[in-house]
GUFI-983929 format. One line per 5 residues: number of its first residue (from 1); for each residue x, y, z of N, C-alpha, C. Coordinates in steps of 0.001 Angstrom, whole numbers, plus 500000, padded with zeros to 6 digits. Layout:
<atoms>
NUM) X/Y/Z/X/Y/Z/X/Y/Z ~ ...
</atoms>
This chain:
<atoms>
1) 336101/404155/598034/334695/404062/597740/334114/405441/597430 ~ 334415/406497/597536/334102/407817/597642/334354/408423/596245 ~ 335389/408013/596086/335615/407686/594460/334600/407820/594011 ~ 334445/406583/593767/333724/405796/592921/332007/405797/593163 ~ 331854/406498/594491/330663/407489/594187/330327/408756/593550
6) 331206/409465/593874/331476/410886/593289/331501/410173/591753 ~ 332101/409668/590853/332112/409797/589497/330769/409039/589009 ~ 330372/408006/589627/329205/407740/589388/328221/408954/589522 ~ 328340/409711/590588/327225/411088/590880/327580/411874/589767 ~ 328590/412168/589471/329098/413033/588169/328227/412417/586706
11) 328565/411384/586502/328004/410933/585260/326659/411037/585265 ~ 325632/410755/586432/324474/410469/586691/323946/412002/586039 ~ 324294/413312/586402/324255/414753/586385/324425/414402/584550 ~ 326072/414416/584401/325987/414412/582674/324811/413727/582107 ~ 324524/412802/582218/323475/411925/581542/322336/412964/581599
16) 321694/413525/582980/320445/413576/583050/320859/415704/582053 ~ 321572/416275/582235/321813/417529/582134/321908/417670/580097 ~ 322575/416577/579653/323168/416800/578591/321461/416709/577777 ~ 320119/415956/577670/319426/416296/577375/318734/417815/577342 ~ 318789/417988/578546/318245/419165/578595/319181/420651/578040
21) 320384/420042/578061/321089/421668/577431/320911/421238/576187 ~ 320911/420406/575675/320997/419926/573855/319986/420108/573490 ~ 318721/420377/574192/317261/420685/573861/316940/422221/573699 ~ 317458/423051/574776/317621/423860/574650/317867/424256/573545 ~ 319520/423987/572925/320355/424364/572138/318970/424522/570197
26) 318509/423056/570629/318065/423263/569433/316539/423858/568975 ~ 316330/424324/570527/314794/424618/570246/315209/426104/569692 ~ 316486/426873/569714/316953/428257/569584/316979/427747/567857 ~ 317673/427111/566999/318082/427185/565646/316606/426632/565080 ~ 316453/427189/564068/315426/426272/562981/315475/425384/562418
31) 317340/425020/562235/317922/423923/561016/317184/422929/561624 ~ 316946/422034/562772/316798/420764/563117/315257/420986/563920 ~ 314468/419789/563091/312982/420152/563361/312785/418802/563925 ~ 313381/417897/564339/313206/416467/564864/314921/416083/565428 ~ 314779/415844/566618/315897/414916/566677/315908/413780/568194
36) 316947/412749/567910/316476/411988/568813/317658/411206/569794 ~ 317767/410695/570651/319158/410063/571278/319356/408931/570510 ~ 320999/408836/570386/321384/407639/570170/321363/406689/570956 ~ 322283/405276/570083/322790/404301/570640/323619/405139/572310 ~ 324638/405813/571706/325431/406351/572530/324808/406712/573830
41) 323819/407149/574232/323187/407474/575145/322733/406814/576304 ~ 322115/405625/575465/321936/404181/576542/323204/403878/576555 ~ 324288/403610/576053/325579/402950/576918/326013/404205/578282 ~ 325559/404993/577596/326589/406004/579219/325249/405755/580283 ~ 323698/405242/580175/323350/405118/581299/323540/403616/581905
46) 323822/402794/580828/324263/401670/581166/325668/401825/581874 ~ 326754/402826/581912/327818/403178/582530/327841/403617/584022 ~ 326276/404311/583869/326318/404612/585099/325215/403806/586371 ~ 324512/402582/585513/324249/401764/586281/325585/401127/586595 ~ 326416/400902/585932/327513/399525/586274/328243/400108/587292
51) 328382/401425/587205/329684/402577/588309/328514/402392/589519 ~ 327258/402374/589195/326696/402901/591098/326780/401199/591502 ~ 326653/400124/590679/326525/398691/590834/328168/398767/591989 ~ 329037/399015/590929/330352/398760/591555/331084/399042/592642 ~ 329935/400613/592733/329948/401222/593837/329293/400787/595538
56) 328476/400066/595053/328072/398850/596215/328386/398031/596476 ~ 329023/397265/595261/330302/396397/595916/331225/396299/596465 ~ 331674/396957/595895/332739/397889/596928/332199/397995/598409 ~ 331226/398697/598419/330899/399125/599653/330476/398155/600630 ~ 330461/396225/600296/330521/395429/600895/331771/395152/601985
61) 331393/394778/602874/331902/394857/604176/333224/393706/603848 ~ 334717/393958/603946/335378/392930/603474/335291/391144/604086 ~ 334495/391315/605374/334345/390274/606060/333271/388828/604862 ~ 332239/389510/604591/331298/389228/603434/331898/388944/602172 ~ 333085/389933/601704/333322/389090/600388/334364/388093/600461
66) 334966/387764/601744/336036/386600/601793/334674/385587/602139 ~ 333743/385350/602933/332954/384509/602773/332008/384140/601390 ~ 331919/385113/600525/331599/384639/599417/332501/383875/598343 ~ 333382/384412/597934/335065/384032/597735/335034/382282/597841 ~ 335433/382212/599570/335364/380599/599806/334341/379894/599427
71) 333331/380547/599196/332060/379579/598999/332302/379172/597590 ~ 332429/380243/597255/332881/379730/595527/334220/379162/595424 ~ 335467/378946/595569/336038/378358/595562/335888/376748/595850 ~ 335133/376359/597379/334925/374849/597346/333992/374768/596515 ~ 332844/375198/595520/331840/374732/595119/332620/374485/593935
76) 333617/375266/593675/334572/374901/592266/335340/373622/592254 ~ 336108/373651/593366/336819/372601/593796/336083/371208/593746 ~ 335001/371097/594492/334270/370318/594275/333624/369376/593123 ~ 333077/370518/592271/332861/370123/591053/334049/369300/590288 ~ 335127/369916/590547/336270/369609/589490/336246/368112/590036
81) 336756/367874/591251/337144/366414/591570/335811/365550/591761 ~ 334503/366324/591511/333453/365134/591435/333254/364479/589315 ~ 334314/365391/588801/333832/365310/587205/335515/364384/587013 ~ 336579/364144/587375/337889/363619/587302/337508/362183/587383 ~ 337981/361773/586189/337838/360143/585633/338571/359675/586770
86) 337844/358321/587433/338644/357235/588319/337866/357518/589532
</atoms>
């Protein structure tokens, strides 16, 4: 789990840092008088919602996800043999 906090904390830093040095960068040159984030940008914060998401799952207590697990399993089970012709 430590993991998978640490790289989530890592990315969280890239995301928020890479604006601000790239701003920097271009407030120094004249060539570029407008510029703006991409597509690319929202997927890496969408990356790093899904890493801190995963990161709480994880961090669920294993007792909790075998009770979720079974729950879904009979509700599956269930279904199947309430939809079986006869």
């Amino acid at each position: 789990m430590r993991f998978l906090l640490f790289s989530a904390l890592i990315e969280f830093l890239v995301v928020l840092i890479f604006p601000i040095k790239f701003g920097n960068d271009i407030q120094k040159t004249d060539v570029i008088r407008r510029w703006d984030f991409d597509w690319a940008y929202g997927f890496a914060w969408g990356g790093v919602i899904f890493s801190l998401g995963g990161a709480l799952c994880h961090a669920v207590p294993t007792e909790r996800r075998k009770c979720w697990s079974s729950d879904l399993t009979e509700h599956v089970d269930t279904a199947v043999e309430d939809s079986s012709p006869g």
